[in-house]
N, C-alpha and C positions, 0 to 999 in steps of 0.2 A: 389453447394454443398460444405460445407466446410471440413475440416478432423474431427469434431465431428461428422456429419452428416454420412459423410462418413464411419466411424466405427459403431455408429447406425446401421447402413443400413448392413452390414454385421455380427454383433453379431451372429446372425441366423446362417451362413455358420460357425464362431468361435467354435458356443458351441456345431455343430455337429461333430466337432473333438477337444473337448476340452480335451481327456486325452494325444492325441498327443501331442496338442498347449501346456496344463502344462506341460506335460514329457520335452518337450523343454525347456521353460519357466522355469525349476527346473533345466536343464541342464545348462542355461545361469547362472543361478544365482551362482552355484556352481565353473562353469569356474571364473565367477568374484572374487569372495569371495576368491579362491584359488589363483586370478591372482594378489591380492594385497595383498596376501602373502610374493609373490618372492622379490620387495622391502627390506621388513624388513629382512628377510634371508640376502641380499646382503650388507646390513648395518652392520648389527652384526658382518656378516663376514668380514667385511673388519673394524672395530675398535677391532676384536681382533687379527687382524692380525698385527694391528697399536701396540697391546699392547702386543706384544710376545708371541701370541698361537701357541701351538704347534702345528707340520702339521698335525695330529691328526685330531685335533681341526677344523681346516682348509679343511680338507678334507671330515668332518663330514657336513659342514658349503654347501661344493661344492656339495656333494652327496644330501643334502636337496633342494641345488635351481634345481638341474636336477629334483628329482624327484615333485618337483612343477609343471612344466617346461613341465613334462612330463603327470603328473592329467589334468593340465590345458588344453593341447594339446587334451587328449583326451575328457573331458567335452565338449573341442569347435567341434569337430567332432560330438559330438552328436548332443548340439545345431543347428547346421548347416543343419543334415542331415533332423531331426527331423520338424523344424520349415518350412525350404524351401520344404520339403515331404509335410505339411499342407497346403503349399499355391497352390503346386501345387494337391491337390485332391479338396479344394475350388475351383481349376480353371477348373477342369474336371466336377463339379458339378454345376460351371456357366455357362458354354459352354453349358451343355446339357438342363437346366434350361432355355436360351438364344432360343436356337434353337427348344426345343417343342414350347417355347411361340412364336417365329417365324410362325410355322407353322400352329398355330392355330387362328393366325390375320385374317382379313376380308378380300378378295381382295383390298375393296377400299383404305384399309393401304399401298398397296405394288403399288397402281395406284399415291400417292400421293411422296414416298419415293423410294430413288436410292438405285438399290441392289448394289452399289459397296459401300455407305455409309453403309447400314447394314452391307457386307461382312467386310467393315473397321471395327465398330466397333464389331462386333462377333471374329473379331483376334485381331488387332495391339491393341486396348483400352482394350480389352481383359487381353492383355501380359501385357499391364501396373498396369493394378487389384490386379494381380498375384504378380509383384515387388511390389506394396505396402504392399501387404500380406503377402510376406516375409521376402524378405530384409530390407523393411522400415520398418514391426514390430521388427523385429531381430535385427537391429543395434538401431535402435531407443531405446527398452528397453537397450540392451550392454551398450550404448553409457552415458542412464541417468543412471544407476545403478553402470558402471567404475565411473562416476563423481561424484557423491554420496560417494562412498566408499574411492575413493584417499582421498576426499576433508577430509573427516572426519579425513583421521590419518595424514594427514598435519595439520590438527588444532593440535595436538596431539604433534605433533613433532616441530612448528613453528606456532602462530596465526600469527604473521607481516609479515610470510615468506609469509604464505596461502593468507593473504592479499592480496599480492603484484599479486600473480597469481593469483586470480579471479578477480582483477580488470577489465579487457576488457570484464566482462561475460556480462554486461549489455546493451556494444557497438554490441557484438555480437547477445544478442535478436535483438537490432533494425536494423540491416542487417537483420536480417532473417526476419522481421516480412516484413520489405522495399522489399527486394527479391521474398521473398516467392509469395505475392500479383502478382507480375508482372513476376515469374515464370509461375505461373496460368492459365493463362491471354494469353501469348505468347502460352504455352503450347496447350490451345486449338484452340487457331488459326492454330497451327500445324497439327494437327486431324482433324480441319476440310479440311485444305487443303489434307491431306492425304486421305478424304473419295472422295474430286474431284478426285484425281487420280486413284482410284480404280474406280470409274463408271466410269471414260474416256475408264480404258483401257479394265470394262467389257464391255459397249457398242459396244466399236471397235471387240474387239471378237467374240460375238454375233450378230452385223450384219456387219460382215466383208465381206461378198458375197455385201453389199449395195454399203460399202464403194468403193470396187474393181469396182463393175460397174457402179458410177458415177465419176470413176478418183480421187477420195479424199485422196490418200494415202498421198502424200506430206500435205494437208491441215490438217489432221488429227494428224499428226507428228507436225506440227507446233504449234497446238493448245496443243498436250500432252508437247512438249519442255516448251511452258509456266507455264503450268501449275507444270511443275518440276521445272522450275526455281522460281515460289512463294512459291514453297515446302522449298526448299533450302535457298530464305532470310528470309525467317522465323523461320527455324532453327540455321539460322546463328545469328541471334537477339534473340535467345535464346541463342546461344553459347557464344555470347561478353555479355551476362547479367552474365552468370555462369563463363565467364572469370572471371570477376570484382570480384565476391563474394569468390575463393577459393584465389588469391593472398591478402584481404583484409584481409580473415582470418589468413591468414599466417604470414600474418606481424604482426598484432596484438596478436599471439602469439610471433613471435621471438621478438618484444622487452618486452612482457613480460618474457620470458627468459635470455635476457640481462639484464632488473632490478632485478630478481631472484638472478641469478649469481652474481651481486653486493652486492647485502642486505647480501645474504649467506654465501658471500666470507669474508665481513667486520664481519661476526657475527662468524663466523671458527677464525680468523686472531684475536680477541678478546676471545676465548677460552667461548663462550655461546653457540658452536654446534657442535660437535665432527664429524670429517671428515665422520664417517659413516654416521652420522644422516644428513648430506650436501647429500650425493651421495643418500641415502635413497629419501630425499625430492627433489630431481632433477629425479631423476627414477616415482617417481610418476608424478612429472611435464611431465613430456615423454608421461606418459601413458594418460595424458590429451589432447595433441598432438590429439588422433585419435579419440575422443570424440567431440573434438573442429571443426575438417575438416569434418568429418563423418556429423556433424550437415548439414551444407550447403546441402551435399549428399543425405543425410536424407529428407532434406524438400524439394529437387528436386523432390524425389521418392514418397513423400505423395502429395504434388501439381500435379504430373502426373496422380498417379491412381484417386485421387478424381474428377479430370477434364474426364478423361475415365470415372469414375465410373457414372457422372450424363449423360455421353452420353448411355451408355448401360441402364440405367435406364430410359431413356426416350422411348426405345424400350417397355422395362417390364413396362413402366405406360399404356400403350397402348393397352385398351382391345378390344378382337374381337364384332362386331357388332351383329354378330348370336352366341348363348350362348345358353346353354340346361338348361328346366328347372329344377325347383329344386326337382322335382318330374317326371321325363321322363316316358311319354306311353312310356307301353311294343311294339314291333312289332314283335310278334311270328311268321304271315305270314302276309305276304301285295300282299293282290290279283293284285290290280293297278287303282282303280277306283280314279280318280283326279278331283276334282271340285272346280273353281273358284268361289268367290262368292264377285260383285260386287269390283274386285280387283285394284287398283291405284298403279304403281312404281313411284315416284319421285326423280331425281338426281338435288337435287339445287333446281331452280325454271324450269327446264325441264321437262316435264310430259312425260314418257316411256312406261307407258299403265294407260288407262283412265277406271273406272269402268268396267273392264272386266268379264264376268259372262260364266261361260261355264264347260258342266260333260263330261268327258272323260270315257265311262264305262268301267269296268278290259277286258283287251283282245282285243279293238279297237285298229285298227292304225289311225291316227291323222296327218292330213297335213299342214303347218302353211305356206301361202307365202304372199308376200308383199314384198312394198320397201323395201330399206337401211334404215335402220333408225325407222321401222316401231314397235318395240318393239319384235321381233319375239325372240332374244335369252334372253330378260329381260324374257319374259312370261315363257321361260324350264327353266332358272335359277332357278324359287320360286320354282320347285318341289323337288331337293334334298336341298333346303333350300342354296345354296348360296348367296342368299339375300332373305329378308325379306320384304312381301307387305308395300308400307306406308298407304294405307287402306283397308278391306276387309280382305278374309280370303285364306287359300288353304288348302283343306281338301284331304289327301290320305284316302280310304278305312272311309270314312267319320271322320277322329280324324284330326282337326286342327293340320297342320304341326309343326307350330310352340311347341306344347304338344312334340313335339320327341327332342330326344338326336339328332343333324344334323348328326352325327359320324356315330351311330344307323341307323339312314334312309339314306344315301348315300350307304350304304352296300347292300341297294335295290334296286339303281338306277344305271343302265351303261349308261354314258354319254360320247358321241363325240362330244369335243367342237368345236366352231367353228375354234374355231385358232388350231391347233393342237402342241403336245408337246411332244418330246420323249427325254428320258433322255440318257446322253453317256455313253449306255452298249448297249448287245447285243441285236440282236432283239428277240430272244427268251425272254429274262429278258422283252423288253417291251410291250411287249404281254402279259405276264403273269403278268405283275405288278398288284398287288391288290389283286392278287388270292395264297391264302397262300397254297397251295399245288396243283398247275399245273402240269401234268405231260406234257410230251413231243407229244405223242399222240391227247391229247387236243388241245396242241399248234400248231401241224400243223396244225388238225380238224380247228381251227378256222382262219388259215391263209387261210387257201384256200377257205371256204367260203368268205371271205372277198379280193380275188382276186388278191393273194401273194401270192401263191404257185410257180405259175411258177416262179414270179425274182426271189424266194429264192432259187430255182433250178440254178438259173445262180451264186448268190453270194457264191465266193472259200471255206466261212465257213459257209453255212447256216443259221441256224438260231444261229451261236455262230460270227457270223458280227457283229462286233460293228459298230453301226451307226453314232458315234461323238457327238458334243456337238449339243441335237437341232435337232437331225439326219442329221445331215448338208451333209451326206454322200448318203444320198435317195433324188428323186425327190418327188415334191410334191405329186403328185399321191401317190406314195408309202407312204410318210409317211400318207396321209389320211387312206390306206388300213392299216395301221400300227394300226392305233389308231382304227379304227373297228374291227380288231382282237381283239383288248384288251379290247373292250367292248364286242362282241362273248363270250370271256374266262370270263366274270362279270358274266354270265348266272343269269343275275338279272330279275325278273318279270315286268320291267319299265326300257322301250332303249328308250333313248333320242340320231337320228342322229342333230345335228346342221350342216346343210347346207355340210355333212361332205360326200358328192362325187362332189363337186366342182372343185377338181382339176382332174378328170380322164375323160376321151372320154367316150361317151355316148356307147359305144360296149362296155368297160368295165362297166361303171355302169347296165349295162343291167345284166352281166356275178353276179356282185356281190348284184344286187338284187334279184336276180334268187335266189343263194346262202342264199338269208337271208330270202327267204320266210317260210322254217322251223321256223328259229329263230323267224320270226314274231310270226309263230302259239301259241295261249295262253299267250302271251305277253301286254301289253300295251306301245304302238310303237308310238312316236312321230317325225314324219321326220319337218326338216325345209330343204327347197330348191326351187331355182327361176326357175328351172326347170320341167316342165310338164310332161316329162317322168319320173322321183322321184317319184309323188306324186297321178298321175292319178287311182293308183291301191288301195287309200285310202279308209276307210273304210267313214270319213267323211275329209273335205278339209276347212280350213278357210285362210279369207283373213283378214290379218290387218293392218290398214291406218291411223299415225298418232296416236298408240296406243288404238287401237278400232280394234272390229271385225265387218269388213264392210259386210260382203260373207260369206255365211257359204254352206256344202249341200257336194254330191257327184258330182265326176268329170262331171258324164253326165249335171245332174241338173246345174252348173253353168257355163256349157258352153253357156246353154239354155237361163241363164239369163243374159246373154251379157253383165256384169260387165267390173270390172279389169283382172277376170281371164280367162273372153272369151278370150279378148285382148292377154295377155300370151301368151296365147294358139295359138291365129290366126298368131301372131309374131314371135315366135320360128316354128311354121310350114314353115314360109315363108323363114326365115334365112336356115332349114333346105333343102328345097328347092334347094335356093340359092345354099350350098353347093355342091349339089347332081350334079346340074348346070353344077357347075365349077371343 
């Protein structure tokens, strides 16, 4: 993306605060106009000082440059506050812009990309956007509007003088244009090392119980030291580039300033430029000084955002795979009746369920077991629409799913996924998350059916525990029971468990099935678990193998047909057995 591109690409953000942006933009111009003023004021006054003005005169001359001096001062205050206020409510309006479209991506986006690269550029590429929207439009317009206005009343005052000092302007494009390119260029080698570090060091935070119990601490240090240290010579190869560019500038000023001073001096010492009209066009020279260094500044700060700006845009090109149509079924009530029809998932050339056909009526519970592997959390994903079939259909309450807003029908589905997830607040907050007016009552109500009442009896703050990042603070058990609570509190017409009493003893799963047998009543209940006591109590039980449903029937009937699920059945009795043993 280059800096056309790059402005392009945000006019949009420009023209929603475009009376700010000109109220600046009018403040800039005024500060200038007025700041090449001061000059000619300080000229006059000092050739009629040369020419015997009275101190009158003189003090009229003094009181004019202050209050120049002192407009100009305050113009640049506004400019300043003005312009850098614009860039910072454009960056409050990227950010949140950034983060809905974040959230609204597909899982398979966030299976393919590192949240420490997204978290990189949601900030640090971010903050660079913001400089270019500020500082880089603010000095940038200053910068060509001071050089525009000197240049003009140095013509005015000396054409051969002006000559002399725009000479190196043309040396100076081809630095920048030479710089700029390999600013760029560096620039984003820089960001992307920067987005390695940030997934180094969210990785290591998030599974830092891993890292702790396979001994990896030192390995892990050793690998983030690397990766700071390529952080580092690649800023430093940015630094010796930007070395090179502000001392080139600067010479190529000062002896433009030494041939100044000659030409001016031989043109004074000949009586063709009166010592004010010297001091006059030397003050303006000055004031070209920060126009000239600025430049280099300038194009550091647009080569930065533009390089940020096509990383953050490669985010926002990035559309989610489940979309609502353009016309969403209503869902005023959704009893719960689910029917597959002849359904296919494919990931790649991997096939996750094969023609699957099966009705779920409103109010059944539903038992899904099988291998690893066997498609069991593919087949609950299609119902609140986390993915979408690659052929076939899913019909809630008979309206093809795909007809709903996902946003719309999720709001009728409580699901416990297989992995569970709880965010670092309290546990009361993760209980009720989703549910926009929980009260407290409820939230016990639904802990304790879900078989957290007692530990939260034991935890010092109850249910105001914050449980860490991850709940890294509960064992798994709990956080299972955690995340069944918070489907309890969905009191949605369709509970999908996934596999989600895995982590507890068969005496508590017994305790929290007990407890959900209300919830079941009038519901449509899909348990997934490798477990016999789960699922025995189903209303119907299927088995699927390889993406297919091999077994289908109730617990009795498929014990009878000495399938995969007799097996289960005969194996977990024997293990249980076993234990009782021992």
């Amino acid at each position: 993306m280059n800096p056309a591109e790059a402005f392009r690409y945000l006019r949009p953000f420009l023209w929603r605060y475009r009376r700010g942006f000109f109220a600046g933009v009018a403040c800039l111009v005024l500060k200038d106009t007025i700041a090449v003023c001061g000059p000619l004021v300080l000229g006059r006054g000092i050739d009629a000082l040369k020419a015997g003005a009275s101190g009158h005169t003189v003090a009229w001359f003094a009181l004019l440059l202050l209050a120049v001096s002192a407009t100009k001062g305050i113009f640049q205050y506004g400019m300043r506050v003005v312009l850098i206020g614009v860039s910072r409510d454009i960056e409050y309006d990227l950010r949140n812009d950034l983060f809905a479209h974040v959230i609204r991506l597909s899982p398979g986006y966030f299976a393919k990309q590192r949240t420490g690269d997204i978290m990189a550029r949601a900030t640090n590429d971010l903050n660079q956007v913001r400089m270019l929207l500020g500082p880089g439009i603010m000095y940038c317009l200053e910068t060509g509007l001071t050089f525009i206005l000197a240049v003009a009343i140095m013509l005015r005052l000396d054409w051969r003088l002006t000559a002399i000092a725009i000479l190196p302007a043309p040396l100076v494009s081809l630095a920048m244009v030479y710089f700029g390119e390999r600013i760029h260029t560096r620039f984003e080698r820089i960001q992307a090392k920067f987005s390695d570090i940030s997934s180094r060091v969210q990785e290591n935070l998030a599974g830092v119980r891993i890292v702790r119990a396979f001994a990896q601490e030192r390995a892990e240090i050793r690998k983030f030291e690397q990766l700071n240290l390529e952080y580092i010579a690649e800023n430093l190869r940015l630094v010796r580039l930007q070395g090179l560019l502000q001392p080139l500038l600067e010479l190529l000023i000062g002896l433009t300033f030494l041939a100044v001073l000659w030409a001016g001096g031989y043109q004074v010492m000949r009586g063709r430029l009166s010592l004010g009209g010297f001091v006059t066009f030397n003050t303006y020279m000055g004031m070209l000084v920060w126009p000239m260094i600025a430049l280099g500044w300038v194009v550091n700060l647009i080569q930065r955002g533009t390089a940020s700006l096509a990383r953050i845009d490669e985010i926002l090109r990035a559309q989610p795979e489940i979309t609502a149509p353009a016309v969403p079924a209503q869902v005023p009530v959704v009893r719960g009746e689910i029917r597959l029809e002849n359904v296919s998932v494919r990931y790649g050339a991997q096939e996750a369920l094969d023609a699957v056909s099966l009705v779920i009526p409103a109010g059944q519970t539903v038992a899904i077991v099988g291998h690893t592997g066997s498609g069991k959390s593919t087949l609950v994903s299609l119902i609140p629409r986390l993915l979408d079939p690659s052929e076939g259909r899913v019909l809630i309450d008979g309206v093809d799913a795909r007809q709903f807003d996902p946003a719309e029908l999720r709001r009728h589905v409580a699901f416990v996924p297989q992995e569970t997830f709880l965010f670092s607040s309290t546990l009361g907050g993760n209980i009720a998350f989703g549910v926009e007016a929980g009260s407290p009552q409820q939230v016990a109500r639904a802990a304790e059916i879900a078989g957290l009442a007692t530990d939260i009896e034991g935890f010092p703050a109850g249910f105001e525990t914050v449980v860490g990042e991850r709940g890294i603070t509960l064992s798994g058990g709990q956080k299972q029971r955690t995340a069944i609570a918070r489907a309890v509190m969905r009191d949605a017409p369709i509970l999908i468990l996934d596999d989600a009493l895995s982590s507890v003893d068969t005496l508590t799963e017994d305790r929290i099935l007990n407890g959900l047998t209300g919830v079941f009543r009038g519901r449509t209940v899909i348990l997934i678990s490798h477990r016999v006591s789960t699922v025995r109590n189903a209303d119907e039980i299927l088995v699927l193998e390889h993406g297919r449903i091999v077994e289908r029937g109730s617990h009795p009937e498929l014990v009878e047909a000495g399938g995969y699920y007799a097996d289960l059945v005969t194996r977990q009795a024997l293990e249980e057995e076993l234990e009782t043993a021992q």
